[in-house]
C-alpha positions as a printed Julia matrix, in Angstrom:
379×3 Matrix{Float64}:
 -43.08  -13.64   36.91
 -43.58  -10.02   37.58
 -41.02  -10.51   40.68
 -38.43  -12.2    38.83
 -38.89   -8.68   35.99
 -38.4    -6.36   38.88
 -35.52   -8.39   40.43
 -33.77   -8.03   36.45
 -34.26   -4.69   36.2
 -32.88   -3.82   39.24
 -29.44   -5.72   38.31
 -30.01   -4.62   34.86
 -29.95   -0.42   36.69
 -27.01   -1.75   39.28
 -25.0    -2.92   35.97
 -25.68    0.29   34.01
 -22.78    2.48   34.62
 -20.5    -0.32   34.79
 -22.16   -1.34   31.0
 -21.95    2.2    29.97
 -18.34    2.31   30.82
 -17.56   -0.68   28.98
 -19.32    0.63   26.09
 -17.7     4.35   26.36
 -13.93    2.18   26.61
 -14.65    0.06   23.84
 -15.8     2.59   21.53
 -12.42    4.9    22.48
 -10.16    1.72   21.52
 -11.77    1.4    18.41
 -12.16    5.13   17.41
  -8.39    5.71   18.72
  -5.96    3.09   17.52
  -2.96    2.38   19.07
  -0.66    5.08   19.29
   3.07    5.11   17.1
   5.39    7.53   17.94
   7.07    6.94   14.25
   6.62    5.27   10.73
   9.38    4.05    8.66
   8.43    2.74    5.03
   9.75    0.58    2.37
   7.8    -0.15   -1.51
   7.24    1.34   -4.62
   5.43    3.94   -6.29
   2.42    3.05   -4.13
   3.5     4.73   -0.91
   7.01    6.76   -2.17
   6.29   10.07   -1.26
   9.23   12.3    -3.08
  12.4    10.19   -3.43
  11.89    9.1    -7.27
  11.75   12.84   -8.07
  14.86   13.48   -6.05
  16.83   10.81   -7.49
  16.98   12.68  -10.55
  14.76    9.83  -11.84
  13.68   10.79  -15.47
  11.89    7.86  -16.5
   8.61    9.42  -15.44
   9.13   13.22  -14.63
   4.87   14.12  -15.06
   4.83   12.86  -11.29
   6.43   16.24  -10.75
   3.81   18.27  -12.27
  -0.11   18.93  -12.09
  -2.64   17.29  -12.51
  -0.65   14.92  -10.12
  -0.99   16.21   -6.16
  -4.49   18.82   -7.46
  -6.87   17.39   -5.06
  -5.05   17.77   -1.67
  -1.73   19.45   -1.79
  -2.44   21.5    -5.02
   0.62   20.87   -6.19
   3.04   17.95   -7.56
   4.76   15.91   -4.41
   6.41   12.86   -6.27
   3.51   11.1    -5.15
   1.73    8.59   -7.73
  -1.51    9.98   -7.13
  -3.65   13.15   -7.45
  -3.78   13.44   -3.47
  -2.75   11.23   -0.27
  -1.73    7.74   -0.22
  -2.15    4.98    1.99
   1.03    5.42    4.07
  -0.15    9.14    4.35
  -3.48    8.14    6.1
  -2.3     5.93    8.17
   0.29    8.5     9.18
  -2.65   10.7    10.01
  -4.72    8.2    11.89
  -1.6     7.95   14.34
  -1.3    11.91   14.13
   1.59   11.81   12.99
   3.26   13.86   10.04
   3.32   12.67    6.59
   6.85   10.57    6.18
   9.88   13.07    4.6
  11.65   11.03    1.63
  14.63    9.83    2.79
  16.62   11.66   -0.02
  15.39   14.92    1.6
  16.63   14.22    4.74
  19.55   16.22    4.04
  17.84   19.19    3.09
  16.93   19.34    6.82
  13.76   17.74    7.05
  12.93   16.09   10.91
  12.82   12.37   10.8
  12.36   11.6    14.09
   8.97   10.71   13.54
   9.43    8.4    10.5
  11.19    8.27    7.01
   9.8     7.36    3.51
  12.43    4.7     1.76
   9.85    3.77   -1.05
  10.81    4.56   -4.82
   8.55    4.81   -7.73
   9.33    1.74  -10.14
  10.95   -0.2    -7.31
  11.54   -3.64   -7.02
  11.66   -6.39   -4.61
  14.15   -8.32   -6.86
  17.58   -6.46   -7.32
  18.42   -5.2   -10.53
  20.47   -7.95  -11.41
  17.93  -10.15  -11.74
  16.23   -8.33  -14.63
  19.69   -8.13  -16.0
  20.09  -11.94  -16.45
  16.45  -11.44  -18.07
  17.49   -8.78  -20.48
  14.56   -6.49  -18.79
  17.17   -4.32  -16.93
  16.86   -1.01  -19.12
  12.85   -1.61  -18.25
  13.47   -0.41  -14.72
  12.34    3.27  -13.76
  15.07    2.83  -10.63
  17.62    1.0    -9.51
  16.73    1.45   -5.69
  15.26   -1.74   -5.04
  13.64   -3.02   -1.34
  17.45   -4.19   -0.47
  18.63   -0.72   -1.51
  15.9     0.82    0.83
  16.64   -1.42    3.42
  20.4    -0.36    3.32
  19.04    3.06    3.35
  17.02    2.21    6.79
  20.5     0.33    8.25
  22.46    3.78    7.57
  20.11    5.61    9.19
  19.75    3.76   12.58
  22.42    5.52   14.05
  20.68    8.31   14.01
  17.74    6.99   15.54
  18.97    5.37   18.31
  23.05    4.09   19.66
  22.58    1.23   22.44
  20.42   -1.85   22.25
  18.25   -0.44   24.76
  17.52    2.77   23.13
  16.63    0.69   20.26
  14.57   -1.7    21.84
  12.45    1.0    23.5
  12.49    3.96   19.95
  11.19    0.19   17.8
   8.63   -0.68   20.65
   6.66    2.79   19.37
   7.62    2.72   15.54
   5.28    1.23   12.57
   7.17   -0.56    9.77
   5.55   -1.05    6.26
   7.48   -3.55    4.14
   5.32   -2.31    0.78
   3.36   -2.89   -1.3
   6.23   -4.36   -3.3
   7.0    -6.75   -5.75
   4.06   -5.49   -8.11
   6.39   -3.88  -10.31
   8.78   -7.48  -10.63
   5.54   -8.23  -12.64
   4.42   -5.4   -14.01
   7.62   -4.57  -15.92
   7.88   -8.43  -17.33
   3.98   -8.68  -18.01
   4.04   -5.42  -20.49
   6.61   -6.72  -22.36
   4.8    -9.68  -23.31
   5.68  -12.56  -20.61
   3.02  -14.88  -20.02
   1.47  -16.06  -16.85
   2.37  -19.28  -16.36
   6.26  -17.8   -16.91
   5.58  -15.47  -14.5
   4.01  -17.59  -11.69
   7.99  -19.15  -11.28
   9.05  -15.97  -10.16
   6.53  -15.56   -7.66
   8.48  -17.56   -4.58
  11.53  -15.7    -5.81
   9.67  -12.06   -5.5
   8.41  -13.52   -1.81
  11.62  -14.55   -0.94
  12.99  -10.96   -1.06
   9.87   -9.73    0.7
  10.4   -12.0     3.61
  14.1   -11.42    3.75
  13.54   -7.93    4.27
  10.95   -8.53    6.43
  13.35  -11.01    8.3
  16.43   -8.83    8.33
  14.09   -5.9     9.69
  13.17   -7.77   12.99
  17.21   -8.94   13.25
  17.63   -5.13   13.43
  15.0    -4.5    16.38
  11.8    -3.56   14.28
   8.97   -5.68   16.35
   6.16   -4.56   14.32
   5.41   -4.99   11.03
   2.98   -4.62    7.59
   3.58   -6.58    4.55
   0.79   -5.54    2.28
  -0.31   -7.56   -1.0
  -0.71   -7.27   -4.76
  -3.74   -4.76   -5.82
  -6.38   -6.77   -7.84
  -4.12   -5.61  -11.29
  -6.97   -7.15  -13.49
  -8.99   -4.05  -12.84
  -6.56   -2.06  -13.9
  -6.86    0.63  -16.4
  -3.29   -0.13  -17.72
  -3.57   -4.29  -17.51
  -7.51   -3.44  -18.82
  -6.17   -1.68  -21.93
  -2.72   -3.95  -22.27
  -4.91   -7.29  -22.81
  -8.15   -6.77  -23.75
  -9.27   -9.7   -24.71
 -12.26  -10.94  -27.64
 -12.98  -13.48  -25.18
 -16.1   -12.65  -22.86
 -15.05  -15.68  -21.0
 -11.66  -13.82  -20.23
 -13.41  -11.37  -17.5
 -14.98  -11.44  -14.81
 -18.83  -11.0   -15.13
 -19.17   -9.47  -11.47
 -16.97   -6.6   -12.04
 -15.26   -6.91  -15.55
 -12.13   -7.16  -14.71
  -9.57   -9.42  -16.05
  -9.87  -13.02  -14.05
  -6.61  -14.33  -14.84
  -4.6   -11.44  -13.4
  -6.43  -11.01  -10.83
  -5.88  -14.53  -10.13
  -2.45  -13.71  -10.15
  -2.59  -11.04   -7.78
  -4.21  -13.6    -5.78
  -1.58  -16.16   -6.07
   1.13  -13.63   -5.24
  -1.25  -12.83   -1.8
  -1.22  -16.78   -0.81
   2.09  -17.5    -1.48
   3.18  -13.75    0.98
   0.64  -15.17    3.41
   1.94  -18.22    3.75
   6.03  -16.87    3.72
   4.88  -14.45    6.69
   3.24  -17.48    8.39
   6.19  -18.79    8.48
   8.34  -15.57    9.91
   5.83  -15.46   12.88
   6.97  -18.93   13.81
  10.92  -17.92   13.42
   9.98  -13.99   15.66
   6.66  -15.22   18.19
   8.32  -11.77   19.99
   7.14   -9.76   16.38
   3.69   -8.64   15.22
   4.07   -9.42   11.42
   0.94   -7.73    9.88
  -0.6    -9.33    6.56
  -2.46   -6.38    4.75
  -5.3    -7.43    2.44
  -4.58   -4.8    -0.41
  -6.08   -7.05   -2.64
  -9.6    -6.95   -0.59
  -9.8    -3.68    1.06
  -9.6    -2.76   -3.53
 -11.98   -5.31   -4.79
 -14.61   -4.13   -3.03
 -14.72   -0.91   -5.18
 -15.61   -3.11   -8.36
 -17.87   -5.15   -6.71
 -20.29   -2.02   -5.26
 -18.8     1.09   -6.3
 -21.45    3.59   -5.71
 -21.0     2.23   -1.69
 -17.8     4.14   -1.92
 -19.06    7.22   -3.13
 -17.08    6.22   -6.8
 -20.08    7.34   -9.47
 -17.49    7.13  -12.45
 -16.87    3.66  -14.44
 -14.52    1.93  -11.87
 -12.25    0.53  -14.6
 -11.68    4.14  -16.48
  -8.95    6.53  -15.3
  -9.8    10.07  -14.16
  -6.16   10.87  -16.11
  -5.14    9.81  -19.19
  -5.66   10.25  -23.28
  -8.12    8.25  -24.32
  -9.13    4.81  -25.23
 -12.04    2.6   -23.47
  -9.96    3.03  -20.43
  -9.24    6.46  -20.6
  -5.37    4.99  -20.76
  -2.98    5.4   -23.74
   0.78    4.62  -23.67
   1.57    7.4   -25.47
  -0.47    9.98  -23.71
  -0.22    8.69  -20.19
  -1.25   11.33  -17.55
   0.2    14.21  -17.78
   1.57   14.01  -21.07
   0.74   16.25  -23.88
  -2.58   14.61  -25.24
  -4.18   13.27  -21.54
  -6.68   15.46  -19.47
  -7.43   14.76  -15.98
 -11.38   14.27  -14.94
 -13.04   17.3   -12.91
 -13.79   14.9    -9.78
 -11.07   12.68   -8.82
 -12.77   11.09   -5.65
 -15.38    9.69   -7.98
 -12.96    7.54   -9.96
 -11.67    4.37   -8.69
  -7.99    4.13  -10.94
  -6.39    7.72  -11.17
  -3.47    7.64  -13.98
  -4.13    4.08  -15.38
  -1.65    2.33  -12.8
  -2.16    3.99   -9.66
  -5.15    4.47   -7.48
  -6.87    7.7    -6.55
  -6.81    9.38   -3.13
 -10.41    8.21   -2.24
  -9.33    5.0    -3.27
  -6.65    5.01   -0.63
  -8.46    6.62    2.04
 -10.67    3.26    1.66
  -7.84    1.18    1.73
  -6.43    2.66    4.54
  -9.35    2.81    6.18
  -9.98   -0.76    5.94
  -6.15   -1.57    7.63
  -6.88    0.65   10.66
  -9.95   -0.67   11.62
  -8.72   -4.17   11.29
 -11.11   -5.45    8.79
  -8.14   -6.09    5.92
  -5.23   -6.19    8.18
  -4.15   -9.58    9.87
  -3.8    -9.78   13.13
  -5.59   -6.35   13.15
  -3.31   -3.21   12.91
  -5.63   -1.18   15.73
  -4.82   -3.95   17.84
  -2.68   -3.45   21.08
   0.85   -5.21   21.6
């Protein structure tokens, strides 16, 4: 026995170094991710960064002014949020610059590294769509994901000329296709449309999604995130909307709203199953399935883990009501006040998220543990 020990520890001290270096490799991969030279994104009001507020947009000007940017930039960016959003972490995890709007490219901003297509208010659908359904004068913008996309195909030639310089500028660029198609709902579920009407337009809102996605790769891109829906039953907004008598209606571990959520959640299969089918059509493409939708419930489920102290269900900005949100005194409207601590609130304006809440989320993409296959992984 005690020459069989002696015999392991000396392999165990021959193996050392080579175990330590294993160790001190692995533990470089995971804290340093796989390096992008440039971002390019596509969504809503979720990742848009500036380009509502340029396009003269005036269907939700506060965006433009405090409290909205105070707890990173100090000032109004366009941004949905009172800080950074998820595109903006990720951006830094690459270290890369935050993504210029691509309405400010003119204004001589470098875009070599990335551009922002996302609008606040966008849709996946086109506008014609909501048109047929009489919703059309709903819409905050007309710039819907095939608008952004054209955006993207306009651009190229500035990017790169021959196939090869394509091929090799797409081989180091990350493309996020969304979050989109939230807002196909949102505006058609606050105006009264019921569930089961809206679960028929849910391969219809995947379609364009995939399309995108599709016509994307046809143009080069090889790698790819198509995030999901947020839980919206936690929502301060969908919380407020349709409360419910009911008890039955929510959900006793974190009392949000089961049947939207369960919505979100039907949204998420039905994308999952859409990109499934892309990776068949492009085995050359890394089409990346981002678990919104998890990386967010987690917040309800054991908020003080996250460092959120505040009722996860109340905005930090808004004008009262249970959920601190009140159509007519959304965030920054005369009659709202924003909370003195963001980062402990889960839901920021009612709709949107706050900046600690997208630092999680972001978080949770880069390490792999909501992104499938893993975003940190290597080609």
């Amino acid at each position: 026995m005690s020459g069989n020990s002696s015999s392991s520890t000396a392999i165990i001290m021959k193996l050392f170094p080579l175990l330590s270096f294993l160790f001190f490799t692995l533990g470089t991969v995971l804290s340093n991710p796989q390096r992008y030279e440039s971002i390019f994104n596509f969504g809503d009001s979720l990742s848009d960064t500036g380009n509502f507020l340029l396009s003269g947009a005036v269907a939700f000007p506060v965006i433009g002014k405090l409290p909205y940017g105070v707890s990173f930039f100090q000032h109004a960016t366009g941004r949905c949020s009172d800080g950074r959003l998820v595109v903006d972490f990720i951006a830094e995890a690459y270290g890369l610059p935050y993504l210029p709007p691509y309405l400010a490219i003119d204004n001589g901003h470098d875009f070599k590294h990335g551009v922002n297509f996302a609008v606040a208010g966008a849709t996946a659908l086109d506008p014609q769509f909501f048109k047929e359904l009489k919703l059309e004068s709903l819409l905050w913008t007309k710039d819907s994901l095939s608008i952004q996309l054209g955006w993207f195909k306009k651009l190229k030639s500035s990017l790169c000329t021959t196939k090869q310089d394509c091929d090799n500028y797409f081989k180091k660029s990350l493309f996020l296709v969304g979050e989109i198609g939230g807002n196909d709902y949102n505006y058609a579920f606050f105006v009264g449309a019921s569930i089961k009407k809206l679960r028929a337009f849910v391969p219809v809102v995947v379609d364009a999604i995939t399309k995108a996605t599709s016509a994307l790769i046809e143009e080069g891109v090889v790698e790819l995130v198509v995030p999901g829906n947020l839980p919206i039953g936690c929502s301060a907004a969908y919380m407020t909307l349709f409360q419910s008598p009911n008890k039955a209606d929510y959900d006793p571990k974190n009392g949000c709203l089961k049947a939207f959520n369960s919505f979100a959640k039907y949204h998420n299969n039905q994308l999952k199953r859409a990109l499934e089918m892309l990776r068949q059509k492009y085995p050359h493409a890394r089409i990346i399935y981002a678990d919104y939708y998890g990386a967010a419930i987690r917040f309800f489920h054991a908020p003080r883990h996250y460092g959120f102290f505040n009722s996860t269900l109340t905005a930090c900005c808004g004008g009262g009501g249970p959920y601190n949100f009140n159509n007519s005194a959304r965030c920054g409207h005369i009659g709202s006040k924003a909370c003195n601590n963001p980062s402990a609130h889960v839901n920021w304006d009612g709709i949107h998220l706050t900046e600690a809440s997208y630092r999680h989320i972001a978080k949770g993409l880069i390490s792999g543990l909501f992104s499938t296959p893993p975003l940190s992984s290597p080609l």
